[in-house]
Each structure stands twice: as structure tokens, then as C-alpha cells.
Jmol script that loads the backbone (N, CA, C; Angstrom):
load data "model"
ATOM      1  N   UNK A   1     240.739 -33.195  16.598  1.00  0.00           N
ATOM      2  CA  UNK A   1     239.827 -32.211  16.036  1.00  0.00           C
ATOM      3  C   UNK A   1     239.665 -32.487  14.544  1.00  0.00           C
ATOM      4  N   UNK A   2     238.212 -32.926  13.863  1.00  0.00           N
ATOM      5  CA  UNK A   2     238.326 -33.033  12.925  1.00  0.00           C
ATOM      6  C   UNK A   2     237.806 -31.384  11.861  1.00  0.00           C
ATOM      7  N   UNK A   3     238.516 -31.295  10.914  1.00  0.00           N
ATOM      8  CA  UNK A   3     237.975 -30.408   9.754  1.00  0.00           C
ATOM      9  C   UNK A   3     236.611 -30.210   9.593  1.00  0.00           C
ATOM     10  N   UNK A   4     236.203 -28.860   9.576  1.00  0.00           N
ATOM     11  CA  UNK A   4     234.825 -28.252   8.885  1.00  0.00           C
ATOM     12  C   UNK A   4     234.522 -29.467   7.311  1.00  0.00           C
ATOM     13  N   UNK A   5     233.069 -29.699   7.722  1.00  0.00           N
ATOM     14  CA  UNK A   5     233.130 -30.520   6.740  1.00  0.00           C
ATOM     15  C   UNK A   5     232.885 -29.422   4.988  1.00  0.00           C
ATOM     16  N   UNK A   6     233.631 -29.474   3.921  1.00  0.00           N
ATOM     17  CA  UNK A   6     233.810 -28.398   3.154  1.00  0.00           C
ATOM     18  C   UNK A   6     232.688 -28.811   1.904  1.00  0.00           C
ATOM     19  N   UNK A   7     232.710 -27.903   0.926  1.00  0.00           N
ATOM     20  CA  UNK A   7     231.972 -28.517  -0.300  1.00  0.00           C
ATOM     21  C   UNK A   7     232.471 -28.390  -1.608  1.00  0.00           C
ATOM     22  N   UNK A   8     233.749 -29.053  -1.421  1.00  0.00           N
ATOM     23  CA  UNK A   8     234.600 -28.487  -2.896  1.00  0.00           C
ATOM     24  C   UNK A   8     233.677 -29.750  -3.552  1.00  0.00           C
ATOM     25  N   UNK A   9     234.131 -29.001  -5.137  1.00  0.00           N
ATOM     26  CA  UNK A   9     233.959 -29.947  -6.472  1.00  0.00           C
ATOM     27  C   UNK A   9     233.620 -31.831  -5.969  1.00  0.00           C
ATOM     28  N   UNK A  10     235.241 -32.508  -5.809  1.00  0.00           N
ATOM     29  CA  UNK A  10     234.998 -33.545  -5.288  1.00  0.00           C
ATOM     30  C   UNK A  10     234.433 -33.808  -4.272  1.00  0.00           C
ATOM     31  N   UNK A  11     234.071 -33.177  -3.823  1.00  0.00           N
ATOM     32  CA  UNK A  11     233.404 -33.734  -1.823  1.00  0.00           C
ATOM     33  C   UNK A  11     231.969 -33.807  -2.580  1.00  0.00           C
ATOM     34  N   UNK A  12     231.212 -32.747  -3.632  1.00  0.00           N
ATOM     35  CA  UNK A  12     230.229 -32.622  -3.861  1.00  0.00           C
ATOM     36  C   UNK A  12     229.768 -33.405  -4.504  1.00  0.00           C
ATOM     37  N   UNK A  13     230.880 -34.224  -6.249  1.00  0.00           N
ATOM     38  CA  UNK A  13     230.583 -35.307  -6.875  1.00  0.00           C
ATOM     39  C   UNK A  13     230.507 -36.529  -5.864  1.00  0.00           C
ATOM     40  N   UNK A  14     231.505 -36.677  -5.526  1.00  0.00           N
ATOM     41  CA  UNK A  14     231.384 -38.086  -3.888  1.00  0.00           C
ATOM     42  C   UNK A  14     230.161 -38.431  -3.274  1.00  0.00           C
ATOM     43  N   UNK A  15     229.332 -37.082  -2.979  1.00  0.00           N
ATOM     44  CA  UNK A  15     228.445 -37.033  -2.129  1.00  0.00           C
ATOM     45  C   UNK A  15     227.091 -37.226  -3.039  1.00  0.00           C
ATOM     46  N   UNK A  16     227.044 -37.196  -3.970  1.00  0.00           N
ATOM     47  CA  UNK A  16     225.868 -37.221  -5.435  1.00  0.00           C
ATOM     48  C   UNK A  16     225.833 -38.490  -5.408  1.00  0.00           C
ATOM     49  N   UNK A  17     227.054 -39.441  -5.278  1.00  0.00           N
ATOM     50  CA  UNK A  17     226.888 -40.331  -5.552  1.00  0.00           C
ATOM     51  C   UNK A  17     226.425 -41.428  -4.345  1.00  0.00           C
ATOM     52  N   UNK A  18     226.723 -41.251  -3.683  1.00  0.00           N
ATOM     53  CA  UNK A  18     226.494 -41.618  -2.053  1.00  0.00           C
ATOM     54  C   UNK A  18     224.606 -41.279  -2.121  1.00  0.00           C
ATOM     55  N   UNK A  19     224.367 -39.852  -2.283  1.00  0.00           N
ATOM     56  CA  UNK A  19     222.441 -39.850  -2.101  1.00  0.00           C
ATOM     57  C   UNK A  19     221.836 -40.178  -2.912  1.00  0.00           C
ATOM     58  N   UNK A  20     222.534 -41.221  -4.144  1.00  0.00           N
ATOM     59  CA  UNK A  20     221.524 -41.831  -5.329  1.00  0.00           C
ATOM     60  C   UNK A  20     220.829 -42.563  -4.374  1.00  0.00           C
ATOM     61  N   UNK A  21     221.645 -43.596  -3.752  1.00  0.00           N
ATOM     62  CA  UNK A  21     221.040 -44.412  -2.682  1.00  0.00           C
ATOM     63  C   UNK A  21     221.737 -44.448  -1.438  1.00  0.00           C
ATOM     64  N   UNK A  22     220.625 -43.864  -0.480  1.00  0.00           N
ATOM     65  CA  UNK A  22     221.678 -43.238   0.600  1.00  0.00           C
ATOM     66  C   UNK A  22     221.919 -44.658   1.309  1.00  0.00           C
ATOM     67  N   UNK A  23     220.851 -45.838   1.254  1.00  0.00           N
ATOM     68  CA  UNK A  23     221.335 -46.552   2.601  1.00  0.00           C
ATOM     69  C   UNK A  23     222.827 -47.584   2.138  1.00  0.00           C
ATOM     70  N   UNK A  24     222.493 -47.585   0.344  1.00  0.00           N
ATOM     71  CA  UNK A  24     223.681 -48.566  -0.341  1.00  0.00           C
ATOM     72  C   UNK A  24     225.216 -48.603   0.596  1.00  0.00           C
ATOM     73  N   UNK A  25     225.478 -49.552   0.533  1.00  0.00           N
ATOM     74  CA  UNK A  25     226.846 -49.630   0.706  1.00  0.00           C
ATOM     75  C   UNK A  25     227.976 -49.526  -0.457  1.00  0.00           C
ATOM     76  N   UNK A  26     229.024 -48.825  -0.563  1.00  0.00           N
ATOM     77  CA  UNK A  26     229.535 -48.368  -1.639  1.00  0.00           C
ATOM     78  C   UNK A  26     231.121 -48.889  -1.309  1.00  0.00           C
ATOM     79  N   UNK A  27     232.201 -49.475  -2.105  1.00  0.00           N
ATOM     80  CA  UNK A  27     233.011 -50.059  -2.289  1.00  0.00           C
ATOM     81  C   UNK A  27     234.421 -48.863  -3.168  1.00  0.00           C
ATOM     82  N   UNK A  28     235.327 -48.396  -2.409  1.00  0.00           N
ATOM     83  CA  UNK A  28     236.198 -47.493  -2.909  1.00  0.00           C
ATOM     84  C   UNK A  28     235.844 -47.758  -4.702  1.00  0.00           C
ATOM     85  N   UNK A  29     236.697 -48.981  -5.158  1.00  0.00           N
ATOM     86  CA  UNK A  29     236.869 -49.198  -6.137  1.00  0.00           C
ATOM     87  C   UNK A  29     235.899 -48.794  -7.409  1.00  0.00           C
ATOM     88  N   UNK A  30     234.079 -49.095  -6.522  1.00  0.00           N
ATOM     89  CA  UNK A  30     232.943 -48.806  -7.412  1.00  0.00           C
ATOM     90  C   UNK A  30     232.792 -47.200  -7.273  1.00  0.00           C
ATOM     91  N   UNK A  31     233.311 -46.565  -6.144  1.00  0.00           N
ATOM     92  CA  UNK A  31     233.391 -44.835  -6.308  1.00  0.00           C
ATOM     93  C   UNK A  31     234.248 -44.001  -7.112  1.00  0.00           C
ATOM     94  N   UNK A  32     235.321 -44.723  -7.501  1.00  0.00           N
ATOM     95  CA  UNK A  32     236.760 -43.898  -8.314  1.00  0.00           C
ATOM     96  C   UNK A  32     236.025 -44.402  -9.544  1.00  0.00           C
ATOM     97  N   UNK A  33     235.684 -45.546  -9.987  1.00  0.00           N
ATOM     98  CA  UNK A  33     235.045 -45.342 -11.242  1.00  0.00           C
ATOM     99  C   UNK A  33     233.883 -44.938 -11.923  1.00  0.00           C
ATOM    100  N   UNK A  34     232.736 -44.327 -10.616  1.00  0.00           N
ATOM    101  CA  UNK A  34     231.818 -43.785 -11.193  1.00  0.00           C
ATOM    102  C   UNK A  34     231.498 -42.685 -10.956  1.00  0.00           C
ATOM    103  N   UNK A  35     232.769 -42.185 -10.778  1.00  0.00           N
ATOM    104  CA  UNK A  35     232.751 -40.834  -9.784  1.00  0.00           C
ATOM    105  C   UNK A  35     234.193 -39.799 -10.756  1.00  0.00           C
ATOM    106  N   UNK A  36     234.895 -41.032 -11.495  1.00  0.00           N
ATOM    107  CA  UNK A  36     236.359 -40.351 -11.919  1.00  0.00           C
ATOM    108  C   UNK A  36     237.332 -39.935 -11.195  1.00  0.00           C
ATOM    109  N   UNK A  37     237.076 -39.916  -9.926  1.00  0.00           N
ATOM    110  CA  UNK A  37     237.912 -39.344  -8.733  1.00  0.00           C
ATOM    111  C   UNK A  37     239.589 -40.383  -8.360  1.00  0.00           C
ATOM    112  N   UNK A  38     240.313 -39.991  -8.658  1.00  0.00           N
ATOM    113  CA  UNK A  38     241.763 -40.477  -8.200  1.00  0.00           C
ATOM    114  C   UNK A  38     241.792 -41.458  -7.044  1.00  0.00           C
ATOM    115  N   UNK A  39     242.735 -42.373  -6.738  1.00  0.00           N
ATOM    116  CA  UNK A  39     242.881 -42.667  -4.973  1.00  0.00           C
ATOM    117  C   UNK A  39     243.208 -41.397  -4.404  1.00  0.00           C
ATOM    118  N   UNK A  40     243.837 -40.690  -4.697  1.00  0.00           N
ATOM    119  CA  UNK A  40     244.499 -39.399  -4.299  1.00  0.00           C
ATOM    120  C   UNK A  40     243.242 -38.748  -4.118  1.00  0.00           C
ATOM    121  N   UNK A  41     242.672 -38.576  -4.227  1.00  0.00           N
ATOM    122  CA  UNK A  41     241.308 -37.685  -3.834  1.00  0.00           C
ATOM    123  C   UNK A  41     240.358 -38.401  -3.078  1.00  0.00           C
ATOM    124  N   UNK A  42     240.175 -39.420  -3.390  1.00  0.00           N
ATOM    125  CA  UNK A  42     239.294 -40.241  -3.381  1.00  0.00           C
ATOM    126  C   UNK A  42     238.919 -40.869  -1.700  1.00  0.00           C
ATOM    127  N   UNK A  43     240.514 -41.531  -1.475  1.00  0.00           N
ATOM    128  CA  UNK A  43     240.242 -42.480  -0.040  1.00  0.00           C
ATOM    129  C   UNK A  43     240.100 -40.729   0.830  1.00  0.00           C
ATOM    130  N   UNK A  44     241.511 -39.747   0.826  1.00  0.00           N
ATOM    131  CA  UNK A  44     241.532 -38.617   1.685  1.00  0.00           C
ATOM    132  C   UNK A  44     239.690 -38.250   1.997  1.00  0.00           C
ATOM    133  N   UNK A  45     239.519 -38.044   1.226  1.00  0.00           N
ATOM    134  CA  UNK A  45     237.810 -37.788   1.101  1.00  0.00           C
ATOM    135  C   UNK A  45     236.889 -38.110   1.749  1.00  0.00           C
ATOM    136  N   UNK A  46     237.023 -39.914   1.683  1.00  0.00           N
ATOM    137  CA  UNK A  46     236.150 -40.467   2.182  1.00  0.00           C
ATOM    138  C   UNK A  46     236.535 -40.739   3.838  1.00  0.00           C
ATOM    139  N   UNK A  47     238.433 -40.620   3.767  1.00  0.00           N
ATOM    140  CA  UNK A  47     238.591 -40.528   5.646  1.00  0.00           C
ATOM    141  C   UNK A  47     238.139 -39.325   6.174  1.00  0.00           C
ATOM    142  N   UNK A  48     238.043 -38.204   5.349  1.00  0.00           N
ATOM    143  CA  UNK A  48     237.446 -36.804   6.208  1.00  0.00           C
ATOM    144  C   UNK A  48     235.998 -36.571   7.006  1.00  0.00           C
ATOM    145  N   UNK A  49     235.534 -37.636   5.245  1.00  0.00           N
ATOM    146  CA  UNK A  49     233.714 -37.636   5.465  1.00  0.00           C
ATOM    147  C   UNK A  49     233.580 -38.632   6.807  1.00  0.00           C
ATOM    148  N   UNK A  50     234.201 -39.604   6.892  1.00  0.00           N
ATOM    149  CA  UNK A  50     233.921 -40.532   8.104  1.00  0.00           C
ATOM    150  C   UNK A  50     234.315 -39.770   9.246  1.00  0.00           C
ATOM    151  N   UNK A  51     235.530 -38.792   9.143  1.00  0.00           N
ATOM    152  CA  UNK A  51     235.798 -38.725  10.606  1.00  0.00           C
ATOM    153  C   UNK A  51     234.666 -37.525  11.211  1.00  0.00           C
ATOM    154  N   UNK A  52     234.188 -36.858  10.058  1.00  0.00           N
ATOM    155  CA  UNK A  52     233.279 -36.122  10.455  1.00  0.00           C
ATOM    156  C   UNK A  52     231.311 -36.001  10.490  1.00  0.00           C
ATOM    157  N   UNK A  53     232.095 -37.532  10.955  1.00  0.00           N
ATOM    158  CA  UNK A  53     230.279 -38.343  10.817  1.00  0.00           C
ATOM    159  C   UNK A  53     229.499 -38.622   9.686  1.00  0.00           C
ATOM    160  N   UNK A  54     230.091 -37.841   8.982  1.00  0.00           N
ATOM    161  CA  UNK A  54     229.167 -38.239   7.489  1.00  0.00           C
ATOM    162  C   UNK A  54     228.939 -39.316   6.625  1.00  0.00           C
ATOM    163  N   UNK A  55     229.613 -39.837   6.767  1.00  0.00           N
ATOM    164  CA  UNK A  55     230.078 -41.741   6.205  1.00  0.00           C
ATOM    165  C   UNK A  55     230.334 -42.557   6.842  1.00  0.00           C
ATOM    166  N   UNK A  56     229.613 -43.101   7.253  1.00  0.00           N
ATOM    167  CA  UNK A  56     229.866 -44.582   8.275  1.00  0.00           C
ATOM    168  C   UNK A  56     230.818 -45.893   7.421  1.00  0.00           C
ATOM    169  N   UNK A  57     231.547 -46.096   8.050  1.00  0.00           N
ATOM    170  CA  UNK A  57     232.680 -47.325   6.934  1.00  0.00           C
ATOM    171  C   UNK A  57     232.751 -48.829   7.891  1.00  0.00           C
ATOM    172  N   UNK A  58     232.580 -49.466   7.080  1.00  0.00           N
ATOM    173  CA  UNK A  58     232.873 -51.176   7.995  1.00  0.00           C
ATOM    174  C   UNK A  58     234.105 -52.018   7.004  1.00  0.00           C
ATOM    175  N   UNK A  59     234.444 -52.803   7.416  1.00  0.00           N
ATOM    176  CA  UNK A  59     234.859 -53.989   6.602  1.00  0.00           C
ATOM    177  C   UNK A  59     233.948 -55.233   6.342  1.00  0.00           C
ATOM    178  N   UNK A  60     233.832 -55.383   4.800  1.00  0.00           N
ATOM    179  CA  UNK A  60     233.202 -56.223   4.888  1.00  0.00           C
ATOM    180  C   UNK A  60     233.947 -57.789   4.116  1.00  0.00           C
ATOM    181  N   UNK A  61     233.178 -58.648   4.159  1.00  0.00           N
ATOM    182  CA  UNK A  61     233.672 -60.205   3.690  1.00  0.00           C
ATOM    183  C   UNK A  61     233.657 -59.955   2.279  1.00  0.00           C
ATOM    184  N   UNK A  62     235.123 -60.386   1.258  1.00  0.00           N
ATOM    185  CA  UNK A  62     234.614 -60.374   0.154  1.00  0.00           C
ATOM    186  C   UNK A  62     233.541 -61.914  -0.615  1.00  0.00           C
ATOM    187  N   UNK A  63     233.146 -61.565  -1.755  1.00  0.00           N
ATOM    188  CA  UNK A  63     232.149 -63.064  -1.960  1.00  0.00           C
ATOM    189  C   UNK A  63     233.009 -63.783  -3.051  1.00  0.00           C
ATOM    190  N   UNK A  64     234.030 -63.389  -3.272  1.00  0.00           N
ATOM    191  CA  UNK A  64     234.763 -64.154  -3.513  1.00  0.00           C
ATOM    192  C   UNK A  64     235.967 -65.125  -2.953  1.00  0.00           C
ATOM    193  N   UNK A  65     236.134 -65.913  -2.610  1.00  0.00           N
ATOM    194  CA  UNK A  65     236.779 -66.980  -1.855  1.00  0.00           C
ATOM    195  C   UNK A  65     238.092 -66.849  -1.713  1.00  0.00           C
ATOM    196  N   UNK A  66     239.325 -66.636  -0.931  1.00  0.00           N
ATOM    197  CA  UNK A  66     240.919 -66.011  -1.095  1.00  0.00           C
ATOM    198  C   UNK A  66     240.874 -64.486  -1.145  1.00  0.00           C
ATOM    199  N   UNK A  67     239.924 -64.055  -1.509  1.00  0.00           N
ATOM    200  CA  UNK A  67     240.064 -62.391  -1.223  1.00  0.00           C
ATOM    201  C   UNK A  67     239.907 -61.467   0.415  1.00  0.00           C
ATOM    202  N   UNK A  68     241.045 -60.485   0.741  1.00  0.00           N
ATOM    203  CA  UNK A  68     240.832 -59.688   1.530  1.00  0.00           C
ATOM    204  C   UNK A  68     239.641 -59.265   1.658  1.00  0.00           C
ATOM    205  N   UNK A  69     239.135 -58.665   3.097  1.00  0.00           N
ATOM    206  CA  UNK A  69     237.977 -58.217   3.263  1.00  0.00           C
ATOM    207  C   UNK A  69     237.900 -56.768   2.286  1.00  0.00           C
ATOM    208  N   UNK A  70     236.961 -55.969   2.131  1.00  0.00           N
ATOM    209  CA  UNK A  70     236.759 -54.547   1.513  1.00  0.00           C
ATOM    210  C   UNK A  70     236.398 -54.045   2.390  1.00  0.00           C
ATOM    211  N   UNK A  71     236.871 -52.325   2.827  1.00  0.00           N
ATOM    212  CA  UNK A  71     236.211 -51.154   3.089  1.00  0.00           C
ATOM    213  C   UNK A  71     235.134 -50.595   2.430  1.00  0.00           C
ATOM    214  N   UNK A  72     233.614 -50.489   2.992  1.00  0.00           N
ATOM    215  CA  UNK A  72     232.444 -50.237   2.685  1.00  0.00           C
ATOM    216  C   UNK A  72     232.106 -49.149   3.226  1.00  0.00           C
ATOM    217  N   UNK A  73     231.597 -47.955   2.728  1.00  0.00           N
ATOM    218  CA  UNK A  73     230.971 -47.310   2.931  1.00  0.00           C
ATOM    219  C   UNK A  73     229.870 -46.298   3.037  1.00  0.00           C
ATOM    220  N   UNK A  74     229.419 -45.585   3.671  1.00  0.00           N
ATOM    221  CA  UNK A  74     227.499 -45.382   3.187  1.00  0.00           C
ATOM    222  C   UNK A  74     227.395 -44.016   3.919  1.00  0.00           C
ATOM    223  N   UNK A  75     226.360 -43.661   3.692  1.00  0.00           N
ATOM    224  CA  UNK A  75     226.234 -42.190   4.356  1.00  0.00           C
ATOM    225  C   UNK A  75     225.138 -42.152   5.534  1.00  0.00           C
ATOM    226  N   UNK A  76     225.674 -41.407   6.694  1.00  0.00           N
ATOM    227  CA  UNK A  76     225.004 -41.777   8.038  1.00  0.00           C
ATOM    228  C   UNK A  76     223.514 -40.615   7.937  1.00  0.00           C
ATOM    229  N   UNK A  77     223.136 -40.331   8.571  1.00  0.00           N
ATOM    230  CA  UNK A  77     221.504 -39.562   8.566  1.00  0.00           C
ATOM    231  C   UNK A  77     222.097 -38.192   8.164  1.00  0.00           C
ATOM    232  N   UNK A  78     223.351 -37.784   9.273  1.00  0.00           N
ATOM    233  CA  UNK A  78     224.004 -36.372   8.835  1.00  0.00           C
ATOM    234  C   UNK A  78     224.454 -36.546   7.357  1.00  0.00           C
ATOM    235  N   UNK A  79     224.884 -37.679   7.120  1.00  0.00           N
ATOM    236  CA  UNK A  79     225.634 -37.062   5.849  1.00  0.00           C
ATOM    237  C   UNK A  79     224.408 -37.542   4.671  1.00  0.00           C
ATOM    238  N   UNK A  80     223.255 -37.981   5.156  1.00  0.00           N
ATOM    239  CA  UNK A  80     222.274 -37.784   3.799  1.00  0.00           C
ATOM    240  C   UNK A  80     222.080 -36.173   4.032  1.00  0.00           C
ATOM    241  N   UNK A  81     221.464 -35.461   5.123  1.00  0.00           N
ATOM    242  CA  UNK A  81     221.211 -33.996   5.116  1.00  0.00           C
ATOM    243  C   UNK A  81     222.255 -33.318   4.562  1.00  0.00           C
ATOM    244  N   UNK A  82     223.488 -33.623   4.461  1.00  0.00           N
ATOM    245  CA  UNK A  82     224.400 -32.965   4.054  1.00  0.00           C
ATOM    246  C   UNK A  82     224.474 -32.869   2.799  1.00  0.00           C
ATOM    247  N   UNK A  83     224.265 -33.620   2.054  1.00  0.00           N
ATOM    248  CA  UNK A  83     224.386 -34.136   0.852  1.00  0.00           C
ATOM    249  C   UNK A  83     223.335 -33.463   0.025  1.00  0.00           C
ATOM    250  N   UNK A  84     222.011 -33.429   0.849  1.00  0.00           N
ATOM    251  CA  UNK A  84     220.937 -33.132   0.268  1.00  0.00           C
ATOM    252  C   UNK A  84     221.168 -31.556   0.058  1.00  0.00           C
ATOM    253  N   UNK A  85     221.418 -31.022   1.050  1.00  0.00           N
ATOM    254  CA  UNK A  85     221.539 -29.502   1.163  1.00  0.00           C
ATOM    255  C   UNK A  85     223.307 -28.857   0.014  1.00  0.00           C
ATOM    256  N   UNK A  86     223.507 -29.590  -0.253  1.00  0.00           N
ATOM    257  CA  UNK A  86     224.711 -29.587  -1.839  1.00  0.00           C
ATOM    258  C   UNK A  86     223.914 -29.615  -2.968  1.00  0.00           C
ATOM    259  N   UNK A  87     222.689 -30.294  -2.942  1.00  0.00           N
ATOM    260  CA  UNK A  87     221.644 -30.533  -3.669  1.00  0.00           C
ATOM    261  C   UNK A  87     222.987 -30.325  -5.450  1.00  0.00           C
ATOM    262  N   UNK A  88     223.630 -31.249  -5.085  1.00  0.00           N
ATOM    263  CA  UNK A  88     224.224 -31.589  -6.800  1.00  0.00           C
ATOM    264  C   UNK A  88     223.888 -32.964  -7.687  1.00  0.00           C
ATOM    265  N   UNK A  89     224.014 -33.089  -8.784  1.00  0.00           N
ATOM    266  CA  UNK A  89     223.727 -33.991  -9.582  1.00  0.00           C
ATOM    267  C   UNK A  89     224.552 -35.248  -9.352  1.00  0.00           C
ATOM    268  N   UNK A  90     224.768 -36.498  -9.445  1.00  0.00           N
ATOM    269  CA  UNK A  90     225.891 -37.317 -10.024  1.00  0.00           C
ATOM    270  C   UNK A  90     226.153 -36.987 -11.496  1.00  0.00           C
ATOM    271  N   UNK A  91     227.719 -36.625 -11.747  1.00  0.00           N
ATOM    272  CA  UNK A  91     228.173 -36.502 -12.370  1.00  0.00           C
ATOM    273  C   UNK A  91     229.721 -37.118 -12.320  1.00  0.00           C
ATOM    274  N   UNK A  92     230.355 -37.271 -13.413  1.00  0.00           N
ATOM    275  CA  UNK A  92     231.549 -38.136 -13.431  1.00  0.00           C
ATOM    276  C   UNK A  92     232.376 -36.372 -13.027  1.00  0.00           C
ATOM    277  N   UNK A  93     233.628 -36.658 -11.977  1.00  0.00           N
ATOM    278  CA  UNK A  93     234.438 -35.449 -11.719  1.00  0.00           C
ATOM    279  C   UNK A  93     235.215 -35.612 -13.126  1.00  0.00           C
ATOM    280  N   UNK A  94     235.650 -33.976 -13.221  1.00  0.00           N
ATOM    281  CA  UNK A  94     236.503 -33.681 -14.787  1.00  0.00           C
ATOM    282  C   UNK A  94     238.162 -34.370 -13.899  1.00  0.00           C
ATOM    283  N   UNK A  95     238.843 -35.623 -14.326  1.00  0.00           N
ATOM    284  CA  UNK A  95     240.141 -36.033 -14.150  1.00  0.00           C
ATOM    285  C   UNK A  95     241.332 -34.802 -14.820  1.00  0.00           C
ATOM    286  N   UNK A  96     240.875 -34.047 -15.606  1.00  0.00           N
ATOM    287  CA  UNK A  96     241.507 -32.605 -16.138  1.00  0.00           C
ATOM    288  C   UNK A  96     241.011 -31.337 -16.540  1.00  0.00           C
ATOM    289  N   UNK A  97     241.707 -30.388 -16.008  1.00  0.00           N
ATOM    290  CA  UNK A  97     241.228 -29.365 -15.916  1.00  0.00           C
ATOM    291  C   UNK A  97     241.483 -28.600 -17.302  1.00  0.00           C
ATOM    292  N   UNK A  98     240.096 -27.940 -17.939  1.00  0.00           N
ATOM    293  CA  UNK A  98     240.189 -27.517 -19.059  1.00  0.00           C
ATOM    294  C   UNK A  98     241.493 -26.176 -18.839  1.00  0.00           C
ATOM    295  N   UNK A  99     242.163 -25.891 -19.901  1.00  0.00           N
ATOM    296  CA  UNK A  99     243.625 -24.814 -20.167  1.00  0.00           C
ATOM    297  C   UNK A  99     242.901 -23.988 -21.307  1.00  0.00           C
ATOM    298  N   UNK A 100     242.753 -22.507 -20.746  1.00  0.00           N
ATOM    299  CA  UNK A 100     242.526 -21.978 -22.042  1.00  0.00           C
ATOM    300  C   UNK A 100     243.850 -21.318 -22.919  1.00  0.00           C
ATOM    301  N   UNK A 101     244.025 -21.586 -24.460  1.00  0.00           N
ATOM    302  CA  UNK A 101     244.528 -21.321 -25.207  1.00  0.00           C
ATOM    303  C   UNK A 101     244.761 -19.482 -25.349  1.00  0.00           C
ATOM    304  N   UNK A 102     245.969 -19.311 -25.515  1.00  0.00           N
ATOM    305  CA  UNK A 102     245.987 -17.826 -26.021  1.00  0.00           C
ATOM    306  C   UNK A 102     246.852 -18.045 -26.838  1.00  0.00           C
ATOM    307  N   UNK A 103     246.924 -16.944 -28.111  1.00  0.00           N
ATOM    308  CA  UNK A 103     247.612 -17.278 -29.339  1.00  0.00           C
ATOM    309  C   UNK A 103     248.596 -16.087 -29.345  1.00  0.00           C
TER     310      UNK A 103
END
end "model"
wireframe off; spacefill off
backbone 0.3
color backbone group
């Protein structure tokens, strides 16, 4: 049974970035840095979005020669509607949470 798919903060930056170009294929490494998002947030995220149809993932060949393949992934028809209906910006996620001061 997979999880209600949710719309916190990160699921929402993730997903901004995914409907710049929905058919792109997107590379963990190029999402934590244009996204700010942790591995810790980051892969959990993207296994939720896949298991709940929203992100289709392959392995692909790297183009560099001696390198492991990469996990690729893209957003399936549901998860462009999904995405769309979050209707959020790309924006980099805040890595810290503002503390307000009391004196």
C-alpha cells in the first residue's frame, strides 16, 4: 500500500522542478542542487513519488566511460497534473529554518 500522495514544502519544490520540463529526464544529483533538498529528503521523495505513479525512474548509461549507470527520473502524465494543480514556482528549498530571536 503506497502513501496518499502529500504536498509538503519539499514534495512541492521537487515537483516545480520536475514541471519546468515535464518530459526532461532529471538526475538525483542535478535535483539536490537545484532544488537545495538533502539526500535525506531528497531520494525518500522521489521513492514515494515513483511508488505512487508520479515519477517514472529508469537507469540510465552514464556518457562517461568507467562510470556506474544513473537513476533518472521524470514525471508520468499523473504526476504532470499533479504538479500542475500545486501550481508552485521553482524555487531553491530553505536548507534552514529561519529561528526567531527573543531578547
Amino acid at each position: 500500500m503506497t502513501r496518499p500522495a502529500n504536498a509538503s514544502n519539499q514534495t512541492r519544490v521537487l515537483l516545480a522542478h520536475f514541471a519546468d520540463q515535464p518530459q526532461a529526464w532529471r538526475y538525483g544529483y542535478e535535483l539536490s542542487k537545484s532544488t537545495g533538498l538533502g539526500s535525506g529528503t531528497l531520494y525518500p521523495t522521489l521513492a514515494r513519488l515513483s511508488e505512487q505513479g508520479l515519477l517514472e525512474s529508469e537507469w540510465r548509461p552514464s556518457l562517461q566511460p568507467g562510470r556506474p549507470p544513473r537513476h533518472a527520473y521524470r514525471l508520468t502524465s499523473a504526476g504532470i497534473e499533479f504538479a500542475r494543480s500545486q501550481s508552485v514556482k521553482p524555487v531553491r528549498a530553505s536548507k534552514s529554518r529561519s529561528r526567531q530571536v527573543t531578547a
